[in-house]
N, CA, C and O atoms as CSV, one atom per row, in Angstrom:
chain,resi,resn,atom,element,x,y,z
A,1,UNK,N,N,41.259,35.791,116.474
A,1,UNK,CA,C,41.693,34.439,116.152
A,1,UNK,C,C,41.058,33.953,114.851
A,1,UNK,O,O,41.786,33.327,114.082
A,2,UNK,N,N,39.872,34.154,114.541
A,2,UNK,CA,C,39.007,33.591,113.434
A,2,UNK,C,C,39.533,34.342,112.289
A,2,UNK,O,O,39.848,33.775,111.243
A,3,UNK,N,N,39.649,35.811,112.498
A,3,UNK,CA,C,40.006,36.674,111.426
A,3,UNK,C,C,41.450,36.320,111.129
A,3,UNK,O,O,41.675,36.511,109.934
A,4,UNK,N,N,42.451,35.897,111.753
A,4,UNK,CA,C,43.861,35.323,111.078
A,4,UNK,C,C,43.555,34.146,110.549
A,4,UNK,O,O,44.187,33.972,109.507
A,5,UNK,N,N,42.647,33.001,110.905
A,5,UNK,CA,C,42.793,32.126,110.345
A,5,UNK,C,C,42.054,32.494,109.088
A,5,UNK,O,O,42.479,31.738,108.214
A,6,UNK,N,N,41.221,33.235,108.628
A,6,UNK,CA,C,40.424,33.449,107.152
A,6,UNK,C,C,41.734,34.087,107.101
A,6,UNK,O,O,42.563,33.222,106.817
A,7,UNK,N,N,42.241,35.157,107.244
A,7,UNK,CA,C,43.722,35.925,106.380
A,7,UNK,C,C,44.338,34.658,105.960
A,7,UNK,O,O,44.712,34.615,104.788
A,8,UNK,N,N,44.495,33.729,106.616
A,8,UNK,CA,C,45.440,32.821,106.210
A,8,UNK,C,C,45.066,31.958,104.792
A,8,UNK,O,O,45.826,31.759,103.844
A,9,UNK,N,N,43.847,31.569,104.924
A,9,UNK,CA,C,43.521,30.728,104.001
A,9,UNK,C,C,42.961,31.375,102.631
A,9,UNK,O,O,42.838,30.748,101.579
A,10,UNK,N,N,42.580,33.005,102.860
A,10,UNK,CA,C,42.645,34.026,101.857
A,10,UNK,C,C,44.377,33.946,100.999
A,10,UNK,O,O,44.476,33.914,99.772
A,11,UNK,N,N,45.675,33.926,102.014
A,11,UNK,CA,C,46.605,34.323,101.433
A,11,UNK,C,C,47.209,33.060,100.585
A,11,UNK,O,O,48.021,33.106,99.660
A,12,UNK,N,N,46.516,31.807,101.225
A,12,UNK,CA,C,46.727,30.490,101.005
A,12,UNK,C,C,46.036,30.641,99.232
A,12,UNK,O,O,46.660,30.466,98.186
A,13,UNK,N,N,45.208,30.855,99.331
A,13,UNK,CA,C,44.028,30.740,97.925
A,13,UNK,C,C,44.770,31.375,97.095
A,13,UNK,O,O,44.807,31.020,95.917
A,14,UNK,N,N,45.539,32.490,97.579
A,14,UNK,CA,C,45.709,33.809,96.329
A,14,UNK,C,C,47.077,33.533,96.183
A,14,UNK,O,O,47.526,34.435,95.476
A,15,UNK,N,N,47.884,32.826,96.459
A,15,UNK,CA,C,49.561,32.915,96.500
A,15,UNK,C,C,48.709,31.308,95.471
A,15,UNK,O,O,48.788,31.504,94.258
A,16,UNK,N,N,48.155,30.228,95.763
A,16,UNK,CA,C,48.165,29.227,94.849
A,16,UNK,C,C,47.670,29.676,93.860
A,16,UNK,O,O,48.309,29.165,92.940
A,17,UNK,N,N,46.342,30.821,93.136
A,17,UNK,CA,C,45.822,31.107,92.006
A,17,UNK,C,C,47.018,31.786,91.277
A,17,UNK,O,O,47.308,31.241,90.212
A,18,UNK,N,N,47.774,32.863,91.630
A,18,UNK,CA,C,48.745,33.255,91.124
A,18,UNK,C,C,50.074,32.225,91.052
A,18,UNK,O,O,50.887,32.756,90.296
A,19,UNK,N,N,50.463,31.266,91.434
A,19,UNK,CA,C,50.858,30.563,91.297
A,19,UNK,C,C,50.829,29.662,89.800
A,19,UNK,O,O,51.635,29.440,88.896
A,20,UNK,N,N,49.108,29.213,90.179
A,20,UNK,CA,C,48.536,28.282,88.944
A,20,UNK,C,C,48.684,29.251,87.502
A,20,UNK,O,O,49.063,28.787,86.427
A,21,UNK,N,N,48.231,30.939,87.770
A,21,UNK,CA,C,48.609,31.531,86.395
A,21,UNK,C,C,49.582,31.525,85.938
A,21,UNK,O,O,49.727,31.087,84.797
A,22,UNK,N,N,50.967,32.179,86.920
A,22,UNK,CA,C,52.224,32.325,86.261
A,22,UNK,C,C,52.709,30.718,85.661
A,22,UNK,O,O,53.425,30.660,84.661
A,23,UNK,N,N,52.378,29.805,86.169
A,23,UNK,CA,C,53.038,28.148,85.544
A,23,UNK,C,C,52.111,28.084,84.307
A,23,UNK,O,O,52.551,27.564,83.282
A,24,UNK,N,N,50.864,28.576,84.342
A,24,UNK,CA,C,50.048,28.530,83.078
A,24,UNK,C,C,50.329,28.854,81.502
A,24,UNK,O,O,50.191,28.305,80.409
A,25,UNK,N,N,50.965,30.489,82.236
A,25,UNK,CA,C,51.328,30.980,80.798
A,25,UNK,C,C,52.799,30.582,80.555
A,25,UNK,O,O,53.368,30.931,79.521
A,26,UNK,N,N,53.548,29.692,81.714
A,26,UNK,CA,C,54.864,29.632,81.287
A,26,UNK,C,C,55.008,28.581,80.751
A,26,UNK,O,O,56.125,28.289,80.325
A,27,UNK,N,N,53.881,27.659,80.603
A,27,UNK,CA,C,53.515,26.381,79.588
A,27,UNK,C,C,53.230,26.998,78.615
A,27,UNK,O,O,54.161,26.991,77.810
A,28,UNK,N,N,52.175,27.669,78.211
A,28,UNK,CA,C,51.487,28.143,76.514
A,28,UNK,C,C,52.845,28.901,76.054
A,28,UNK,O,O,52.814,28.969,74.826
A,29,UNK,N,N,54.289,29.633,76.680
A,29,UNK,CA,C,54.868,30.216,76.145
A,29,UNK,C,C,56.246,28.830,75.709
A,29,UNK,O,O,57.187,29.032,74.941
A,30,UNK,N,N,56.065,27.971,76.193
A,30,UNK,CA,C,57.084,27.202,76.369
A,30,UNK,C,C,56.856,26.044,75.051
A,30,UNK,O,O,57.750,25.572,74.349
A,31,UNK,N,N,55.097,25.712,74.954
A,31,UNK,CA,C,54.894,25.192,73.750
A,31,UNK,C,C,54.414,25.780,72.929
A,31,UNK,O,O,54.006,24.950,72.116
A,32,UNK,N,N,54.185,26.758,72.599
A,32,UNK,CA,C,54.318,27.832,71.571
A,32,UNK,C,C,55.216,27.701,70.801
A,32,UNK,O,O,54.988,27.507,69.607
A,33,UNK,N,N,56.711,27.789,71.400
A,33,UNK,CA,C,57.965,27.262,70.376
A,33,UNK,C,C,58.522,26.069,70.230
A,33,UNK,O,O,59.643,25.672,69.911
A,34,UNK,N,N,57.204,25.423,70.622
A,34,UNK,CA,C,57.920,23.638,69.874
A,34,UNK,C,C,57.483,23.489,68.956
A,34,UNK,O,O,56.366,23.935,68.695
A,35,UNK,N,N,58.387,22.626,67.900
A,35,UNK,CA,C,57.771,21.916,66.610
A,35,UNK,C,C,56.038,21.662,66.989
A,35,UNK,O,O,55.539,21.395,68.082
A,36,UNK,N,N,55.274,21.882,65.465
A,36,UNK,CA,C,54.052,21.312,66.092
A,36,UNK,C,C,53.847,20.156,65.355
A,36,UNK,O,O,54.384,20.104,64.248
A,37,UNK,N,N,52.982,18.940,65.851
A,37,UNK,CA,C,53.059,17.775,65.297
A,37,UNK,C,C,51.355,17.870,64.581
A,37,UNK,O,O,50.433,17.188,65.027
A,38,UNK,N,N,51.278,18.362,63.996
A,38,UNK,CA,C,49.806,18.224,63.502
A,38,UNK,C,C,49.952,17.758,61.772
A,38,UNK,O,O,50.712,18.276,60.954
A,39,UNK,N,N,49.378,17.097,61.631
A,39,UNK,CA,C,48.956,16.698,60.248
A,39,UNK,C,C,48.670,17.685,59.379
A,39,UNK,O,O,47.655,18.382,59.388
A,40,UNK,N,N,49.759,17.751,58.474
A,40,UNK,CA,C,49.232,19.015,57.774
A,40,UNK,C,C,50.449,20.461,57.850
A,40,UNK,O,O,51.010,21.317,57.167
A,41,UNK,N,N,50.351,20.109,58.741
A,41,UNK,CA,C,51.581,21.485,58.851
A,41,UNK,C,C,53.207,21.170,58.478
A,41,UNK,O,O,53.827,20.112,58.591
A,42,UNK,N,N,53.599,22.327,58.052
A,42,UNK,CA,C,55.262,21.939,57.832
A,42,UNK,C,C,55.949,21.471,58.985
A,42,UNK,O,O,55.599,21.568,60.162
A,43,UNK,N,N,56.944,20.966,58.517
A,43,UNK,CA,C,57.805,19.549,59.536
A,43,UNK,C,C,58.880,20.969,59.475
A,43,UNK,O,O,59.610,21.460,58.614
A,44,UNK,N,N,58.413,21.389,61.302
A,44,UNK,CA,C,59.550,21.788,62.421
A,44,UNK,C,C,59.017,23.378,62.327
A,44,UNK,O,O,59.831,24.288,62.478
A,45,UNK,N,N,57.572,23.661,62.064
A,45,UNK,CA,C,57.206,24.988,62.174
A,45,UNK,C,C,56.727,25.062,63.768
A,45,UNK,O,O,56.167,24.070,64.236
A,46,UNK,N,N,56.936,26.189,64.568
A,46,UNK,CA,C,56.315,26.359,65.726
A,46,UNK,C,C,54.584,27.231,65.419
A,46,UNK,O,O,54.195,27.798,64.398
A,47,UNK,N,N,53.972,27.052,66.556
A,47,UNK,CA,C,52.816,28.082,66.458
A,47,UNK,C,C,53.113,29.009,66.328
A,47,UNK,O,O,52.514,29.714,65.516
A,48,UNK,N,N,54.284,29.545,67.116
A,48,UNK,CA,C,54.276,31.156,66.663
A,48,UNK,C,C,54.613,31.553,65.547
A,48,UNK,O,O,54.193,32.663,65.219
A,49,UNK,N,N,55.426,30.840,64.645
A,49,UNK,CA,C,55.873,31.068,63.288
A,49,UNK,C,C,54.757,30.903,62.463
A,49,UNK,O,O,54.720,31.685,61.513
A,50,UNK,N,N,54.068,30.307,62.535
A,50,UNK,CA,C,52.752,29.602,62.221
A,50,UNK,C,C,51.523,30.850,61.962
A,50,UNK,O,O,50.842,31.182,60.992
A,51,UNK,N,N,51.634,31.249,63.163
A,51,UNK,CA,C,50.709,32.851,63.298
A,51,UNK,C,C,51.122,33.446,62.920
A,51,UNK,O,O,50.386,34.370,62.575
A,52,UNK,N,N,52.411,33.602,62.614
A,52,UNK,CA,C,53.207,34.843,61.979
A,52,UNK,C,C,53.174,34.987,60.511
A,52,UNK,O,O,53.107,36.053,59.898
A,53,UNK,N,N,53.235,33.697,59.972
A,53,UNK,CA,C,53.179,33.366,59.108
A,53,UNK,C,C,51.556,33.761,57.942
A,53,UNK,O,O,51.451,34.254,56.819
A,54,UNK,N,N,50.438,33.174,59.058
A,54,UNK,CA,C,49.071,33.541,58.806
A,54,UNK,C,C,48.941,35.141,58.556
A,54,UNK,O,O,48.427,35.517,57.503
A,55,UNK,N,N,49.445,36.183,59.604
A,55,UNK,CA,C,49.332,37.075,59.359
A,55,UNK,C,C,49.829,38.405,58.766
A,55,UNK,O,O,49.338,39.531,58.848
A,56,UNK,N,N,51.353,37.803,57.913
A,56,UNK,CA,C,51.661,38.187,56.819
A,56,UNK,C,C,50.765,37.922,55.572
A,56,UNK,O,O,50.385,38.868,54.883
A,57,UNK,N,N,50.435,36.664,55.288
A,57,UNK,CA,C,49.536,36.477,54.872
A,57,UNK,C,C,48.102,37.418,54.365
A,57,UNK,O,O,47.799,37.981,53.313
A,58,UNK,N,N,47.612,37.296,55.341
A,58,UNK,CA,C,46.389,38.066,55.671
A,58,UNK,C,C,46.689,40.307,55.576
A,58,UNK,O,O,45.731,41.031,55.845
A,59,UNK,N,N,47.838,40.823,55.247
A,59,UNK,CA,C,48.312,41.398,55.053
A,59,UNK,C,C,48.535,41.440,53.684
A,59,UNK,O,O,48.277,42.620,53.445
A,60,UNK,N,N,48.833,40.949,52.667
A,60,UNK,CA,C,48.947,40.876,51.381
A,60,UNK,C,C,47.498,40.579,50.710
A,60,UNK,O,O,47.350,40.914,49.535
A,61,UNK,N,N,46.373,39.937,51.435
A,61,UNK,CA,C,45.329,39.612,50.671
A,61,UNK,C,C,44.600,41.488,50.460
A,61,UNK,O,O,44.794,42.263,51.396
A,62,UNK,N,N,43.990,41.880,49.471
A,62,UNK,CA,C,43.304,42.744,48.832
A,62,UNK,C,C,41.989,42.343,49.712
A,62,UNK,O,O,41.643,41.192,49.978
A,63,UNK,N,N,41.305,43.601,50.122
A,63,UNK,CA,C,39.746,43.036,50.428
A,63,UNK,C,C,38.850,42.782,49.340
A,63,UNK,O,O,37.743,42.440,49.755
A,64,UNK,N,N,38.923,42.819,48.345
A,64,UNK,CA,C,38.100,42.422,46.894
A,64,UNK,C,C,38.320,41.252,47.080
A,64,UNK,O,O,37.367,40.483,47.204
A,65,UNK,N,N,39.960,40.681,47.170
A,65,UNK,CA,C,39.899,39.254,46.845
A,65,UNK,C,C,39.112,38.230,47.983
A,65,UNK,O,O,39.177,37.008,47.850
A,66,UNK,N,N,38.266,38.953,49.258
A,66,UNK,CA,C,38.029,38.047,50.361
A,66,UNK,C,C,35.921,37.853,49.976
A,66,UNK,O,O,34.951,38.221,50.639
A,67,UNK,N,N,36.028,37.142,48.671
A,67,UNK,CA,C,34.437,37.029,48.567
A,67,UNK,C,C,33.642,37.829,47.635
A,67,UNK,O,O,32.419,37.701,47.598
């Protein structure tokens, strides 16, 4: 009897943590491709274009030119 009720509240814990991850990353992937509103950045770039952007970037620089 004791041991189903811990199974239970084990399966309870682990069905909500996996739960809380998969909604987690399906937020960071969801605003990832929104406009970002930050000061400074181009009007209607997403983060990911953003990173993409950085690391073309960072691809063309020469290591002489870093200092």
């Amino acid at each position: 009897m004791i041991a189903g009720f811990f199974h239970l509240i084990w399966k309870i814990a682990w069905n909500t943590i996996i739960i809380l991850v998969c909604a987690s990353l399906i937020f960071i992937g969801y605003k990832a491709n929104q406009p970002m509103t930050v000061t400074g950045a181009p009007d209607g770039i997403t983060y990911v274009e953003f990173i993409q952007d950085r690391l073309d970037a960072a691809k063309t620089i020469k290591p002489s030119q870093c200092g």
